[in-house]
N, C-alpha and C positions, 0 to 999 in steps of 0.2 A: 264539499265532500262528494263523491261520487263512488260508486258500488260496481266490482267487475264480478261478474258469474263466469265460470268454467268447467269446462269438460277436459279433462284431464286423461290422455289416452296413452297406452304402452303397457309395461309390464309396472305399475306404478301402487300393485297393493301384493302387501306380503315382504315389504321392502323398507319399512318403516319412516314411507312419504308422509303419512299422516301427521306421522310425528315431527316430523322434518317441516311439513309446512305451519303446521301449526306455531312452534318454535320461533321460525321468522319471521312469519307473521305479529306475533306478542312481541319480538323485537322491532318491529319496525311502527308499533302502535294501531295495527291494524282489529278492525274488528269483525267476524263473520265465520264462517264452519269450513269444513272440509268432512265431506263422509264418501264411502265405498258406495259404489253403484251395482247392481249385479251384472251389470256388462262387463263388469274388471275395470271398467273406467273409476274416476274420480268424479265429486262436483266440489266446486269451491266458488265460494262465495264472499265476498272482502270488501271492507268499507273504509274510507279513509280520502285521503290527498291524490290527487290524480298522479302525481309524478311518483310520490311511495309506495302505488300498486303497480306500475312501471317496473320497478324495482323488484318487487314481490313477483309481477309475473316474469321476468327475468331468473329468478330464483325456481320456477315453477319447470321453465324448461330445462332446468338442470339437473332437479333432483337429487337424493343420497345418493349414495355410490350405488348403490346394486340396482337402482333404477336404469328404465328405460323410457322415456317419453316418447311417443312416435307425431303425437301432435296434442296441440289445444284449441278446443274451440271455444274463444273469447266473446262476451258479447259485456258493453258497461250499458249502465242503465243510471236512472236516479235513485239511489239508496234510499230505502225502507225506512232506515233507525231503528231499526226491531233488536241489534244487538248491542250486547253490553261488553265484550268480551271474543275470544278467537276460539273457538272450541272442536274438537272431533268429535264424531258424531258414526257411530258404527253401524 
């Protein structure tokens, strides 16, 4: 298991990314949050299979439609365990 954190940059809240990632997330068996930054960024945080957050962050630079990512800043580390579950987080 391994755990990737994100910085989530663009026009990417007010756009219903939240919800969007969270979704793919819970379908992809992933565990870990996505909340609003007051910079209008995102952070996301995901736990799971190295190659299923591959996947996940692939999904990240796409976003719903009325998004707009302008960049991610990815860093993976060794997962905590502290989640049970893929949640937003306001």
């Amino acid at each position: 298991m391994t755990e990737l954190h994100c910085i989530v940059a663009g026009r990417v809240q007010g756009v219903s990314f939240r919800a969007f990632v969270q979704n793919i997330a819970r379908e992809l068996g992933l565990v870990g949050f996505i909340a609003n930054l007051p910079d209008g960024s995102l952070e996301v945080v995901a736990q799971g299979e190295h190659k299923v957050l591959k996947v996940f962050m692939n999904h990240l630079y796409t976003g719903p439609e009325n998004a707009r990512v302008n960049g991610i800043y990815d860093e993976w580390r060794e997962p905590t365990r502290e989640f049970q579950s893929f949640d937003s987080i306001q």
